[in-house]
C-alpha positions in Angstrom: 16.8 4.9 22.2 14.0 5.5 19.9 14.2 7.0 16.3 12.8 10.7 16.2 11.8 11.8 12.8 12.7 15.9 12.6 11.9 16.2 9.1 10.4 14.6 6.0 11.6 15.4 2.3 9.8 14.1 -0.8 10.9 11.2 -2.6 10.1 11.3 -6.4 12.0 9.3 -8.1 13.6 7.5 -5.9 13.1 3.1 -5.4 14.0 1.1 -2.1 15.7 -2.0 -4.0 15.3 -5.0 -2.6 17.1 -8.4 -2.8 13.8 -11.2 -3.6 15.6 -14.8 -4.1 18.9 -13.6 -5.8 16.7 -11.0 -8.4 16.6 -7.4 -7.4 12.6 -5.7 -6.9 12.1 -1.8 -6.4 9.3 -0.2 -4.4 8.6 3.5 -4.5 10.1 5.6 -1.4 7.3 7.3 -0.4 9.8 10.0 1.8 13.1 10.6 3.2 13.3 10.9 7.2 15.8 13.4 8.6 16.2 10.8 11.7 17.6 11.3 14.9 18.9 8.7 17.6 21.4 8.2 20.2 22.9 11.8 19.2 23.6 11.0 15.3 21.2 12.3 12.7 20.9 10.5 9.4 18.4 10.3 6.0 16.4 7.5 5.7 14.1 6.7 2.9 10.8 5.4 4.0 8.6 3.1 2.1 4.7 1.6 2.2 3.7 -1.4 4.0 0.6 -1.9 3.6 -1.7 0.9 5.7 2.1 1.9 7.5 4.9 3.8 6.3 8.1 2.2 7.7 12.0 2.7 7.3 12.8 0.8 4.2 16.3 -0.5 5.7 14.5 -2.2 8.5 13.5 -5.0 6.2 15.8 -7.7 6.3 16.2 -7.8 2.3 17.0 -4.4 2.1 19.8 -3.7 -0.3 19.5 0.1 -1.4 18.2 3.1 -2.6 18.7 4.4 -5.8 16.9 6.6 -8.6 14.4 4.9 -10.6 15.9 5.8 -13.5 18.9 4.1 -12.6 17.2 1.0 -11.7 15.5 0.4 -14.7 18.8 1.5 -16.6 20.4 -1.3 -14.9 16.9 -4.1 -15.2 17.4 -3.0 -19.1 20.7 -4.0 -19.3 20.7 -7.0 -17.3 17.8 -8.4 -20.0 19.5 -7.4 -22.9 22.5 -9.1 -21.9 20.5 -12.2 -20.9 19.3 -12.3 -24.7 22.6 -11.9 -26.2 24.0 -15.3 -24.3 20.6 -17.1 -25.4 21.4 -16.1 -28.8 25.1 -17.3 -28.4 23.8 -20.5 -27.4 21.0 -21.0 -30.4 
């Protein structure tokens, strides 16, 4: 059965995170999708690909979606912690 967007809802803030070769990379949602298909309705954040807008967990290296803020939080703390063990090892 095919997906039938009711409504869109903006999506500052927010990254798609995806999983690139064991790192983690965000792109900007662009909306959530109020979707519904096969009598279930769900939220689905929706990304740019290219000149299309698509469902960000359609891509096979889809891991989540989380707040930007969030993300970089974590990125920040993943790099500092990557200099403290280089220091421990000079």
């Amino acid at each position: 059965m095919q997906d039938n967007i009711i409504q869109i809802m903006p999506a500052a803030g927010w990254v798609a995170v995806f999983d690139e070769d064991g790192e983690e990379s965000a792109q900007g949602v662009v909306c959530f999708a109020l979707v519904e298909s096969a009598m279930k309705r769900e939220v689905r954040a929706m990304i740019a690909d290219g000149a299309q807008i698509g469902f960000a967990d359609a891509l096979p290296n889809f891991v989540r979606v989380q707040e930007l803020d969030a993300f970089e939080e974590e990125d920040d703390e993943d790099e500092e912690g990557e200099e403290d063990e280089d220091e421990d090892e000079a």
